[in-house]
N, C-alpha and C positions, 0 to 999 in steps of 0.2 A: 683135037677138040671133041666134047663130046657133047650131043645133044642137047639141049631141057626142055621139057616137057614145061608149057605154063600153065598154070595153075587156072584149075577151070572154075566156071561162076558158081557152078553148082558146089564144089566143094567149100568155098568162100561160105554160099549161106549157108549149108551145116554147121563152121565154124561159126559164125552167127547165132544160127539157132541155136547149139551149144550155150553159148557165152549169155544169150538173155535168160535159160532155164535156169544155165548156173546162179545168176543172180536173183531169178523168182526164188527157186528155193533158200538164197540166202535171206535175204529178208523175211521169205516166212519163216526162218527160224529166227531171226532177231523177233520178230513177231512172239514170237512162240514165246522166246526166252522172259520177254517182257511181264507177258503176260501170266507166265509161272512165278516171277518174282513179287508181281502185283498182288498176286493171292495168296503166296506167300507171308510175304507183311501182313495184307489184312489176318490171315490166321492168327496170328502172329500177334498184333494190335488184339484181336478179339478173347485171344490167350491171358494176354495181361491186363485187358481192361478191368478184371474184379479184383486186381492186388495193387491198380497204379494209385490209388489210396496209401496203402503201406506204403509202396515203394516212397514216395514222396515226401512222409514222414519220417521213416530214417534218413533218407540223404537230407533232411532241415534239420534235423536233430531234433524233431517232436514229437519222439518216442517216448517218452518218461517211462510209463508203464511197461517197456519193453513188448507190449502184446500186439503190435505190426511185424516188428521185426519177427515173433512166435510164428504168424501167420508165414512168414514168407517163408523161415524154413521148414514147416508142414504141408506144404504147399504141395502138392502131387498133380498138378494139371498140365500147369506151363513150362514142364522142363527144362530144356535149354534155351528157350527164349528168356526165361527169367533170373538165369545165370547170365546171361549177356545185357538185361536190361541190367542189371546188380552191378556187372564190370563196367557199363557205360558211366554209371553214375561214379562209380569211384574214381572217374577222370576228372570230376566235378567238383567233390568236394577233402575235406581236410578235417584232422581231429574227430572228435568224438563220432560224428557221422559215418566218415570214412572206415571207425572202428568196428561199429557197428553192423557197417556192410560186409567188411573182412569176415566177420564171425558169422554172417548168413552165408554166406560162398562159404566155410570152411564146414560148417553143417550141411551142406547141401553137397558135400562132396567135393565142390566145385573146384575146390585148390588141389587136392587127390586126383583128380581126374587132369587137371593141367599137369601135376607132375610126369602121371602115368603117358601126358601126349608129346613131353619132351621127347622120347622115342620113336613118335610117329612115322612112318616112311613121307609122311605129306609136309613137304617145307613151311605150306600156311599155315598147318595143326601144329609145328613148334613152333612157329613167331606167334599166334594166336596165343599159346601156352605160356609161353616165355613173357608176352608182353602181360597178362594175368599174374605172374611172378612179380613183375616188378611194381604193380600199382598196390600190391599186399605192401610193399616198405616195411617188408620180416626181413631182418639181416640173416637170422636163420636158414635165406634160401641162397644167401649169396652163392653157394659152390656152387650150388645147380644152375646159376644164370654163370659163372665163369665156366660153366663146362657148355654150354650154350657159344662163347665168343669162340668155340672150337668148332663151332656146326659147320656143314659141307656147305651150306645154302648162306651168301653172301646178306641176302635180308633177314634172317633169322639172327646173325652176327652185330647186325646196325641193331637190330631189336634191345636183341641181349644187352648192350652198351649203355642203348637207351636206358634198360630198367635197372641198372647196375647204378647210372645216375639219381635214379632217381630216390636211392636207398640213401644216399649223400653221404656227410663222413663216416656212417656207420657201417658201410662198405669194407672202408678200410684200406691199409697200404698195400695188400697184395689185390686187392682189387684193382687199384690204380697202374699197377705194373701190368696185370693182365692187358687189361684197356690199349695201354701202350704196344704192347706188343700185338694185339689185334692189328695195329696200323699196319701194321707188314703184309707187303702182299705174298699171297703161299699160292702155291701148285699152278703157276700164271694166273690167278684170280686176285684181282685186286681186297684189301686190306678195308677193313671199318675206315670209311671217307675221314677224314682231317678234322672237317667243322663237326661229325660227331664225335668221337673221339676229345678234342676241346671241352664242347659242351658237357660231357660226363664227366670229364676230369675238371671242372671248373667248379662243378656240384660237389665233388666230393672235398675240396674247399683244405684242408694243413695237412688230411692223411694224404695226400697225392704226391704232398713236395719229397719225399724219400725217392719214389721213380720218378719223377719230373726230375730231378738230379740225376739220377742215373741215363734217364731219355736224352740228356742233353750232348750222353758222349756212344750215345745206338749208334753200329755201324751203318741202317736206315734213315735214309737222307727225310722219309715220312715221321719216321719216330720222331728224330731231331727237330723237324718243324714245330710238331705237335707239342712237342716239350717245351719249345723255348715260348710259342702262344701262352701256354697255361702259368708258365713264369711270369710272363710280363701280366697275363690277367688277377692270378693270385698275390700278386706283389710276393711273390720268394725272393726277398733281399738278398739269401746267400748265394742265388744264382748268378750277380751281377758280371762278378769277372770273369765265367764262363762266356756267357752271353756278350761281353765284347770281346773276348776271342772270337768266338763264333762269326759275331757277325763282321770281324775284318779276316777271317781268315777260312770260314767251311767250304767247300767243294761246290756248294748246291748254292744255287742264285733266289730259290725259294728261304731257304733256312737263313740267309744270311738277311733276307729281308725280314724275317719272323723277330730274330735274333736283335735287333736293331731297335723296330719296333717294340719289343720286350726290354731292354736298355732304357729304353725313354721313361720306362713306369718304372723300373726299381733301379736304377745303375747311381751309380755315388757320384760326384763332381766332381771328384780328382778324378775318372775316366773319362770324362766329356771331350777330352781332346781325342781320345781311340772313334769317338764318332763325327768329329770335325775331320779323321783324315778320311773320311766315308763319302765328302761333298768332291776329291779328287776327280776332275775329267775321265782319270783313266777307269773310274769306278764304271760297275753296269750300272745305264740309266735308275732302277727299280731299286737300287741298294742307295742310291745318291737321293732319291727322291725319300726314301723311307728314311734315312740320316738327318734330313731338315725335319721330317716330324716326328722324328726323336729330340732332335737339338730342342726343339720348342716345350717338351716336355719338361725336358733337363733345366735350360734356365739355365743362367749367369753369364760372367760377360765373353768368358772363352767361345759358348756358344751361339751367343748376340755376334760376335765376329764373324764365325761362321757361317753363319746365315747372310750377312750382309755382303760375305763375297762372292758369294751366287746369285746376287739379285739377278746380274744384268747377262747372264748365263744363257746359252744359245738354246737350252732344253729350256721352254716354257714352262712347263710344268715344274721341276723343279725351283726356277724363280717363283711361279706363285707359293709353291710347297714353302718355301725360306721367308715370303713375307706373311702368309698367314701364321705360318709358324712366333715368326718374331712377336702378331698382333694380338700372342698368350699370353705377354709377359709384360711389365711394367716396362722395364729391361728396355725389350726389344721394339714394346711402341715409341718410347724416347728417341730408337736409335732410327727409326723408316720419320720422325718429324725432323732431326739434325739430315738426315738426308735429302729432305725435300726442302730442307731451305739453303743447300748446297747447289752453285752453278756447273759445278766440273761432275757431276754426277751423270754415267753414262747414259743414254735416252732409253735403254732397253730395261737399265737398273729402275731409270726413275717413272716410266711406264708402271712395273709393277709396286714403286711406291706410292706412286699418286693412287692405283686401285684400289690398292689396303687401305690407306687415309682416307678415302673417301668413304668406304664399305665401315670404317668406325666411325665416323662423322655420321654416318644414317642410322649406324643401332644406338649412338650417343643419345640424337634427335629423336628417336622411338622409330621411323620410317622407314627403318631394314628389321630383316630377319635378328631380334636378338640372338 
């Protein structure tokens, strides 16, 4: 065995007196930081206070004369401050306004200069650029925001996405295919998140449904989610028998729940039974749950049956899932009142019938949540 030496007091409060400097000097730089940003602004603020006149008049569209919008781009004082006050507003407004601002940023260089920063080594000077791209809604730049869903920098990519939506159908169907394949994660880096990827494909509205077909048969279990959402939100009717393939048969317990739920908004009623076999015990919880509010979607009496034989189902959640479901449809409220005034009705089943009944009976009465 060998020695130790204990650690003596004096050494302790060195490490002390260390640790409290460390954090003087931190704060005075938070200090510091603050107070650069503070004056900052105000330059800033003082910069634009002789043009927030114009600026206010184009984004209202009470320019007629055109002679604010003149001012702003002769403007030689407040340089990049009043290209950024120009982008904030164009988050604002829409139409003629909007146009008017495009055409001050595109005098101003301002669009030039966000192309040239697509290149930048700094990942916030291409999503800064990039997200300037998209609020133009010039389809003219679309390649340059698809070559953008390629950047190394994962927020630069959500960016991209972003401003790809926001061009909407005018994007286009290779747009929508890019998007989709964004989903994929590359070089162990995760892929554009699901809910944005949705969101821009839901913007771009009929040209998406060519890759949202094709999304539905991605060997990416991501792609496939994302596809089968944007079917069930677009109503793409021709996806229907896809989409109950999928959801009794894909590999992924995420997709088969997307898939299910996309069912319920466009699937036909001669497949309503492919999602009554979905309320199956042997089903995962999350696929049985999301099948009763498909069934509710769907309607008719195959899926009124189905629903009614889960009431009394040892998963809670799914009993409620099948009586709220049932409480969408004329159908199905018929069938939870013949149930409640049945004796041999299970006490688990008629638990969640009496809660439905009662929960309509209060937004009947005006006293619940319509």
């Amino acid at each position: 065995m060998t020695d130790t030496q204990p650690i003596g007091a004096g050494f302790l409060d060195e490490v002390l007196v260390g640790v409290i400097g460390f954090c003087v000097v931190l704060a005075i730089l938070v200090v510091v930081s603050r107070v650069r940003i503070a004056r900052r602004a105000e330059r800033s603020r003082q910069r634009l206070a002789p043009l927030r006149g114009d600026l206010l008049a184009v984004g209202a569209g009470e320019d007629e004369s055109g002679a604010a919008r003149r001012r702003l781009v002769q403007d030689r004082t407040a340089g990049p401050d009043l290209d950024k006050a120009v982008v904030d507003l164009l988050t604002k407004v829409r139409g003629g306004p909007a146009e008017d601002l495009v055409e001050v940023l595109r005098e101003r260089q301002g669009v030039a200069r966000a192309l040239h920063s697509l290149g930048s080594a700094s990942s916030v000077r291409r999503a800064r650029a990039t997200r300037i791209l998209g609020l133009l809604r010039d389809p003219s730049h679309v390649n340059d925001l698809l070559r953008m869903l390629d950047d190394r920098s994962g927020e630069v990519r959500i960016v991209a996405a972003r401003a790809i939506g926001a061009l909407g159908p005018s994007a286009g169907p290779s747009a929508a295919g890019a998007v989709l394949r964004a989903v994929r994660s590359r070089r162990s880096a995760p892929g554009v998140p699901a809910t944005v990827a949705l969101s821009t494909l839901t913007q771009l509205g009929v040209s998406a449904e060519a890759a949202v077909v094709a999304g539905l048969d991605d060997d990416d279990p991501g792609v496939r989610n994302v596809a089968a959402g944007v079917a069930g939100h677009n109503l793409f009717l021709a996806t229907g028998p896809r989409l109950a393939e999928m959801a009794a048969t894909d590999p992924d317990h995420t997709v088969r729940v997307s898939a299910t739920e996309a069912f319920g908004a466009v699937g036909r009623p001669g497949d309503v039974h492919v999602i009554v076999g979905l309320l199956a015990p042997a089903e995962p919880a999350v696929v049985r749950r999301a099948a009763a509010r498909a069934l509710g979607e769907l309607g008719g009496d195959v899926a009124v049956a189905g629903l009614v034989s889960v009431l009394g189902d040892d998963d809670r959640f799914l009993a409620t899932s099948a009586a709220t479901a049932l409480a969408e449809t004329e159908g199905g409220r018929r069938a939870l009142r013949e149930l409640a005034a049945e004796d041999s009705v299970a006490p688990k089943a008629r638990s969640a019938v009496t809660g439905m009944l009662q929960m309509l009976d209060l937004r009947a009465s005006g006293k619940g949540v319509a």
